[in-house]
C-alpha positions as CSV (number, residue, x, y, z in Angstrom):
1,X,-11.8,-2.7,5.4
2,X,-13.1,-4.8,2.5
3,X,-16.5,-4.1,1.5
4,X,-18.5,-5.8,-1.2
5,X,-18.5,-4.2,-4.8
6,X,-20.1,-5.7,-8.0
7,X,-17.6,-5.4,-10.5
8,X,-19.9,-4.7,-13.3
9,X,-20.4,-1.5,-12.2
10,X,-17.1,-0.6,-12.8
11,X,-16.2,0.8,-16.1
12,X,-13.9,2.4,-18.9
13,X,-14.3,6.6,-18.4
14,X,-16.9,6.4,-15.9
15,X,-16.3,7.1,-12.1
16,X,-15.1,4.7,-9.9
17,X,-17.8,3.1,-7.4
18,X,-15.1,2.6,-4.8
19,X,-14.5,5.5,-3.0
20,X,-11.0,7.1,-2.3
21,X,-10.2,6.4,1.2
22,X,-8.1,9.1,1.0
23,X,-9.1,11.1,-1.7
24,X,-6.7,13.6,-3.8
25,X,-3.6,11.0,-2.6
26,X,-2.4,7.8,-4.5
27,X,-4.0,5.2,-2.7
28,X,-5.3,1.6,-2.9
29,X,-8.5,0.4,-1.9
30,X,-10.0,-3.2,-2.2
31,X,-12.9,-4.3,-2.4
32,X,-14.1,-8.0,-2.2
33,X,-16.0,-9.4,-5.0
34,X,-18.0,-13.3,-4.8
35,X,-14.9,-14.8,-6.1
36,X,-11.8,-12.9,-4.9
37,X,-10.6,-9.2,-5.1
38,X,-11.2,-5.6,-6.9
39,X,-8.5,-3.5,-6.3
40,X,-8.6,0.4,-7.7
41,X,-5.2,2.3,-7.7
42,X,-5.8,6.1,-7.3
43,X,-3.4,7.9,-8.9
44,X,-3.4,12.0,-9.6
45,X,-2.7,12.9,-13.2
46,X,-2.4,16.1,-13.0
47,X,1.2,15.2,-11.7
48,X,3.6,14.8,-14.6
49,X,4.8,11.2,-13.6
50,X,1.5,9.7,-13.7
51,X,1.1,10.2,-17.4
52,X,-1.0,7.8,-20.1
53,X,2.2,5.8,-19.8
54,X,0.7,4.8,-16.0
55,X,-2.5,3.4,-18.1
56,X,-0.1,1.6,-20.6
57,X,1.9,0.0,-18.0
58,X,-1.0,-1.2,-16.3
59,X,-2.6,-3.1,-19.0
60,X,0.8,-4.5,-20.3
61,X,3.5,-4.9,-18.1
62,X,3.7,-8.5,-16.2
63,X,2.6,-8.7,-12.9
64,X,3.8,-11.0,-9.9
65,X,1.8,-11.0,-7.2
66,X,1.0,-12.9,-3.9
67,X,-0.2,-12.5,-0.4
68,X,2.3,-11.9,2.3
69,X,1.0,-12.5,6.2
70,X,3.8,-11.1,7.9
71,X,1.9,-11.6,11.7
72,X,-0.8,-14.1,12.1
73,X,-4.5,-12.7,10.5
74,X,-2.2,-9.4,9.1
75,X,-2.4,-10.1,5.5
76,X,-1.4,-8.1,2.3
77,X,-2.1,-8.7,-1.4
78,X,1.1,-7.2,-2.9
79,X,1.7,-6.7,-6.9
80,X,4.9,-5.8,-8.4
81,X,4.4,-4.4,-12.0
82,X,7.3,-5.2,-14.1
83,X,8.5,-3.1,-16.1
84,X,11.3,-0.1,-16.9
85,X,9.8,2.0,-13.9
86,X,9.4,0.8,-10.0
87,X,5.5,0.1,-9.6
88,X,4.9,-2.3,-6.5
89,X,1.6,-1.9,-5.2
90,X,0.8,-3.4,-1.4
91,X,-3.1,-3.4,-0.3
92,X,-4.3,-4.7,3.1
93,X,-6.7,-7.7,3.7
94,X,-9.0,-6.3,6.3
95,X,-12.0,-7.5,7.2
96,X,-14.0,-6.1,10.0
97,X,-17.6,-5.3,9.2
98,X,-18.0,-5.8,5.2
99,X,-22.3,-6.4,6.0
100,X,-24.1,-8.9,7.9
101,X,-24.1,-12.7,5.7
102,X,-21.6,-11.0,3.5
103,X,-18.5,-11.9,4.9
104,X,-19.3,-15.5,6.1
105,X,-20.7,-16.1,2.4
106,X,-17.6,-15.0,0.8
107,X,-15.6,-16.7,3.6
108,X,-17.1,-20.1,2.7
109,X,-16.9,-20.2,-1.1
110,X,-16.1,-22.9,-2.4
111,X,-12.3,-23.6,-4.0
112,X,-12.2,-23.2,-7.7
113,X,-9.3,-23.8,-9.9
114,X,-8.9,-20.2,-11.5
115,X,-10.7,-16.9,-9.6
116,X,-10.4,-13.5,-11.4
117,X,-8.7,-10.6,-9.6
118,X,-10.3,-7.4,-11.0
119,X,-7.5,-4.3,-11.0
120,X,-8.2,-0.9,-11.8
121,X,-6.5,2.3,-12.0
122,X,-8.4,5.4,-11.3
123,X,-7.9,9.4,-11.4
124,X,-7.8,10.0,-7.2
125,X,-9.3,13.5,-8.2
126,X,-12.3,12.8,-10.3
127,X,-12.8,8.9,-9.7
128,X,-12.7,8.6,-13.3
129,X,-11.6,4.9,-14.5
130,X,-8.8,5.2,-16.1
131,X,-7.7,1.4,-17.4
132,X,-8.9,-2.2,-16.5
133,X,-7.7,-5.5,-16.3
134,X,-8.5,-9.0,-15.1
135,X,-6.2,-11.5,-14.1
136,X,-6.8,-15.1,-13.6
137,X,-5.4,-16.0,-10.5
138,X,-5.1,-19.9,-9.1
139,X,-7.9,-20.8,-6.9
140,X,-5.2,-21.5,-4.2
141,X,-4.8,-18.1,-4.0
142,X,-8.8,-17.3,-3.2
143,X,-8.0,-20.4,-0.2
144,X,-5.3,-18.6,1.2
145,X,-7.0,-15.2,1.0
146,X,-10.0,-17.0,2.7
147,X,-7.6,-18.8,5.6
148,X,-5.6,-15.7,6.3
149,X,-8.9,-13.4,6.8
150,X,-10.2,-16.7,9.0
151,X,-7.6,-16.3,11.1
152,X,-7.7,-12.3,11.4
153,X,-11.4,-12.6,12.7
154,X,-9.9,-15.2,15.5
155,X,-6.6,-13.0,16.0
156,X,-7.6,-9.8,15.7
157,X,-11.2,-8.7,15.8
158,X,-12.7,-5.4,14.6
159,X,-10.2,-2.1,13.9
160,X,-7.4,-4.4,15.0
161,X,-6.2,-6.1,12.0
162,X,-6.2,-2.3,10.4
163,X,-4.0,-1.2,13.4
164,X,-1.2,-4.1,12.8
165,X,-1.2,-3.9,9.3
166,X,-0.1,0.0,9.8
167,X,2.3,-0.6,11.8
168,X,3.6,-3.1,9.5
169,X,3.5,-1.1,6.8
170,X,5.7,2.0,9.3
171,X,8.3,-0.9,9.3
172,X,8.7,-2.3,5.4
173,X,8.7,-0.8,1.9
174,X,6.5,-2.6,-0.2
175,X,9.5,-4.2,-2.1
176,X,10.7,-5.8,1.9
177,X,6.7,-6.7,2.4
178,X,6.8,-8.6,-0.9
179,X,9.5,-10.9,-0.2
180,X,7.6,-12.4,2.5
181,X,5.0,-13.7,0.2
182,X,5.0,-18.0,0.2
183,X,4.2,-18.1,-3.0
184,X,4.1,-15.8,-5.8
185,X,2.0,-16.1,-9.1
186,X,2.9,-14.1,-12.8
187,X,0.5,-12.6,-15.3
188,X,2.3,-12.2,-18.5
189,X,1.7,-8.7,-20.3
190,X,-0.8,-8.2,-22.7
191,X,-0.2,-7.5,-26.2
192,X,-0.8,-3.9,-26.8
193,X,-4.3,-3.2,-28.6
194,X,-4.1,-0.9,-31.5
């Protein structure tokens, strides 16, 4: 379920404001914000392959991303992180009760040309924030998000749209999921920050 967050709150080496949904796992929750998306990666560090190189190669590796709506109203944002290791992250659109006015306000927002998508990676132990990053994302993407969420509230009301989307998720890999996105936008890496 997407649920409002003000991204401000969300900083460097402080804990996480969005919850775990399933804490002491790597997970994904998002979170809607006025103009598109916050998405926290939980990962556990205390496992050798989620090392500082995880933080690195979320603040510089490229990104493609796009949504994917395999089943009318079942929508996913999906990000592939490219780079010498397989990161592809997939995180449901699902929105079923975010708070009365809430939804239809962020449902009606007006198109804009660039929207930021908010990402952040987080210690799924501590909630610690561990790295941050903003992406500009075209506004067509926001319209899509908007339609696609439109037409799960007509499709598939309530716990529904969370049911479908597990089952879609029993059937792909996140790499299979991804190649249904339409269309499918790159951030270029960042330059490394001494």
């Amino acid at each position: 379920m997407l649920d409002y967050i003000d991204v401000a709150r969300v900083r460097l080496g402080h804990t996480c404001p969005v919850q775990n949904p399933n804490p002491g796992k790597d997970n994904v929750a998002l979170s809607f914000t006025p103009d598109l998306f916050h998405l926290t990666y939980f990962i556990d560090r205390r496992k050798g392959e989620h090392d500082q190189n995880w933080s690195e190669a979320f603040l510089t590796w490229p990104i493609v991303y796009g949504l994917a709506e395999p089943a009318p109203g079942v929508g996913f944002l999906l990000l592939d992180l490219k780079g010498p290791r397989q990161w592809v992250i997939e995180a449901g659109l699902t929105l079923e009760t975010p708070g009365k006015g809430a939804a239809e306000l962020w449902l009606r927002q007006p198109p804009r040309e660039m929207v930021p998508l908010a990402l952040a990676l987080a210690d799924t132990n501590t909630g610690e924030v561990l790295a941050l990053r903003v992406i500009q994302v075209p506004g067509t993407m926001a319209t899509e998000a908007r339609a696609l969420l439109g037409r799960q509230r007509r499709f598939l009301p309530g716990v529904l749209a969370s049911q479908a989307q597990q089952i879609i998720c029993d059937r792909f890999t996140s790499r299979e999921l991804h190649s249904l996105c339409a269309t499918t936008f790159v951030d270029i890496a960042c330059e490394k920050s001494n």
